[in-house]
C-alpha positions in Angstrom: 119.9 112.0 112.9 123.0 112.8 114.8 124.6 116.3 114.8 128.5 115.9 114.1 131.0 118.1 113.7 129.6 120.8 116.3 132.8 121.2 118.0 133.4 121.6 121.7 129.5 120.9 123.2 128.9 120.4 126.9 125.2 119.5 127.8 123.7 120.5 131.3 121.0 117.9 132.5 118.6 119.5 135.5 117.6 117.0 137.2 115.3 116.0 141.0 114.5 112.9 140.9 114.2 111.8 137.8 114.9 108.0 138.2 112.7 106.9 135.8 113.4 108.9 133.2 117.0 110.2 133.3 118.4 106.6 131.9 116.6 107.4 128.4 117.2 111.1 127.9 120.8 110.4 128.2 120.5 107.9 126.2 118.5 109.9 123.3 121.1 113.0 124.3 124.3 110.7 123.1 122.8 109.3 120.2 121.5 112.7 118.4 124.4 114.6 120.2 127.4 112.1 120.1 130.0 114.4 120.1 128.5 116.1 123.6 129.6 116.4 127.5 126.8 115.4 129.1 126.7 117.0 133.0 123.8 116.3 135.1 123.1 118.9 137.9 121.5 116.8 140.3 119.5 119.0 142.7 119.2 116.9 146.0 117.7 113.8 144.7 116.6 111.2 147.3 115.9 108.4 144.0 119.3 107.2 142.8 118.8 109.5 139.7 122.9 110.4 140.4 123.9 107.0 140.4 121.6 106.0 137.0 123.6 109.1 135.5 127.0 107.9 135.4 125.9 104.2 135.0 124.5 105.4 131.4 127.7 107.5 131.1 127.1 111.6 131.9 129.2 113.1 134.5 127.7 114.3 137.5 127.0 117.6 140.3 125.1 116.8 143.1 124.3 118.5 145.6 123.5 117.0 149.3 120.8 119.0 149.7 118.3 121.2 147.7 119.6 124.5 145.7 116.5 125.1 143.2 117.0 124.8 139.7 119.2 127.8 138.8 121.5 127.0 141.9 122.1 123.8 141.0 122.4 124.5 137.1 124.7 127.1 137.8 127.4 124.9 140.0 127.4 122.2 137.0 127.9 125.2 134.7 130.9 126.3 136.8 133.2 122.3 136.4 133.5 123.5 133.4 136.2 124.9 131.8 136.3 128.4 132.9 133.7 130.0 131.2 136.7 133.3 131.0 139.0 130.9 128.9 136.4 129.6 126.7 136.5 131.1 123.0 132.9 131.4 121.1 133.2 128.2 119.3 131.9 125.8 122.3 128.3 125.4 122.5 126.3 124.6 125.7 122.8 122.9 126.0 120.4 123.2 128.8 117.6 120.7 129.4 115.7 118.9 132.1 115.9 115.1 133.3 112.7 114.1 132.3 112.6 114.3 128.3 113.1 110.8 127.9 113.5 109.6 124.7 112.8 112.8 122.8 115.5 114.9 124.1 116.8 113.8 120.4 115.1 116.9 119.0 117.2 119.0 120.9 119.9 118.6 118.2 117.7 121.0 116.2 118.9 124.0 118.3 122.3 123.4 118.0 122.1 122.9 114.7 120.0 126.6 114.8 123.5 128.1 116.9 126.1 126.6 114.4 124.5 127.9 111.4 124.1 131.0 112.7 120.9 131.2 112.8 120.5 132.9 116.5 122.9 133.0 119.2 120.4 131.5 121.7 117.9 129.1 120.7 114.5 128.0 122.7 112.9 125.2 122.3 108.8 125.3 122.4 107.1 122.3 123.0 104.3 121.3 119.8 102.6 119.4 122.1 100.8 120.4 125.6 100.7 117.8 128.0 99.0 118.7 131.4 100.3 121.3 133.6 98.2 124.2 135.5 96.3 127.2 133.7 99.1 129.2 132.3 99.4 131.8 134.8 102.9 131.3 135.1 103.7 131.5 131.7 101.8 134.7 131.3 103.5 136.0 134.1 107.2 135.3 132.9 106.1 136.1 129.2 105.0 139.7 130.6 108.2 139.9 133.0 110.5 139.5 130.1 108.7 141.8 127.4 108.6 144.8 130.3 112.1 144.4 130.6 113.7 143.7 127.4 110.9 144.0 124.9 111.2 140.5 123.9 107.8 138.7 123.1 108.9 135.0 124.4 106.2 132.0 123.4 108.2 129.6 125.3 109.3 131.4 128.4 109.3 129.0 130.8 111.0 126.5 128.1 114.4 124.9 130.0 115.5 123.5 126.7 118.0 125.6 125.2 121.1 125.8 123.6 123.7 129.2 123.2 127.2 130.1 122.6 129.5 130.1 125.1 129.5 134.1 125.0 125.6 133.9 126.0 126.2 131.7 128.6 129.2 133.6 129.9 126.6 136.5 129.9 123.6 134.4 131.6 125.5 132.9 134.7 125.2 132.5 137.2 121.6 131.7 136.9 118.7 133.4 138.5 117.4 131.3 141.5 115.4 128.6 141.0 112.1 129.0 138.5 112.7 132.6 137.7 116.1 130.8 135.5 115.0 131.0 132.1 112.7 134.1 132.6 115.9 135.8 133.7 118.2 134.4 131.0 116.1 135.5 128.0 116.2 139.1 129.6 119.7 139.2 130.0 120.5 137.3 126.6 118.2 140.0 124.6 119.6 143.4 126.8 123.4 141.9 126.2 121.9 141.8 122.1 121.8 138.5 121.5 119.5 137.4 119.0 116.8 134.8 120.1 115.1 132.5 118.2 112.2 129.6 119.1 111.8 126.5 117.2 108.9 124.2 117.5 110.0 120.5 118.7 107.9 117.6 119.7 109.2 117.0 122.9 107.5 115.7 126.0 108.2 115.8 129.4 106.5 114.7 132.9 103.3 117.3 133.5 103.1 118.3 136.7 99.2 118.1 136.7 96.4 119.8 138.3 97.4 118.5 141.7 98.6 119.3 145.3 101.7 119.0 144.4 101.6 120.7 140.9 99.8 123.9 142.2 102.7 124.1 144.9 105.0 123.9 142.1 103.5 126.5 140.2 103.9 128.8 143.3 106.9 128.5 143.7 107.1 129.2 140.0 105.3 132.2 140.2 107.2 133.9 143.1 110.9 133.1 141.1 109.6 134.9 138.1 108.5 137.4 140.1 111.9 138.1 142.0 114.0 137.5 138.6 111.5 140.2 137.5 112.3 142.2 140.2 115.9 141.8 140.0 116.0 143.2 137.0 114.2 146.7 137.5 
């Protein structure tokens, strides 16, 4: 069911190489969000995701070559108006490229934001589909309760949506992985009230592979640093 009626929204897509999937969750995005900007922060793809992103209508940030995650979420973040002119009644969403089709739940946390229900809302995946053994997520849930006292289910979770005030607070974004371990510390020290909401989402499991332990490496030393950054 679309949301209407949510005022200014602007909707920040991460996205590597997500050919295959970015078509449908923009698709999904404009249907349950009509009323949203939809920006894709295109992180160096080598696919033609950029080009399948404005044929279905989003604008786009690319970058020529590779930023991480939180580098190239945060220059998409900054074509925006500026974030210092911006009153608290816009609302921004964060996702990833690769939700397909059921990046249509994400109108459930902005409905959560409107209605005042928190000022940042998480969205925690009700299904698990592949991925390692959790040691990243351990990590970056102990990371942000020693620093802010938050106990976070879905801490690595990149689907979010916050006020403009939280995201003025959150930016730029911590580099690469350690982004959304970083932004829920920072969103709970400023005293901004946090809330997770179950969603059946599904997105593209990295797997117990070469390629998906390397990922959650790199995972594992971002958390660490935003962690770290934050003593």
């Amino acid at each position: 069911m679309p949301t209407e009626g949510t005022g200014g929204l602007v909707i920040l897509v991460a996205a590597r190489d997500e050919a295959d999937r970015i078509g449908a969750t923009i698709d999904a995005l404009k249907d349950a969000l009509p009323t949203g900007r939809i920006v894709v922060a295109d992180d160096g793809s080598g696919d033609g995701t950029s080009d399948l992103a404005l044929a279905h209508g989003a604008e786009v940030v690319s970058r020529r070559r590779r930023h991480g995650k939180g580098g190239s979420v945060s220059a998409a973040a900054a074509t925006v108006q500026p974030l210092t002119e911006l009153g608290d009644a816009p609302i921004f969403v964060l996702c990833d490229g690769d939700l397909g089709g059921s990046a249509r739940e994400l109108a459930r946390l902005v409905e959560a934001v409107t209605a005042g229900e928190c000022d940042l809302a998480i969205a925690a995946f009700s299904r698990r589909l592949g991925g390692g053994f959790g040691i990243a997520l351990r990590l970056a849930r102990w990371a942000i309760r020693q620093r802010c006292g938050y106990r976070a289910g879905a801490a690595l979770s990149g689907q979010r949506a916050m006020r403009a005030e939280v995201l003025r607070t959150v930016v730029p974004f911590a580099p690469g992985y350690g982004m959304e371990t970083a932004m829920t510390i920072d969103a709970v020290r400023a005293g901004f009230t946090v809330r997770e909401i179950e969603l059946d989402l599904e997105h593209r499991p990295t797997g117990r592979t070469l390629g998906g332990f390397a990922h959650r490496a790199r995972q594992l030393v971002e958390i660490a640093r935003a962690w770290w950054a934050r003593r």
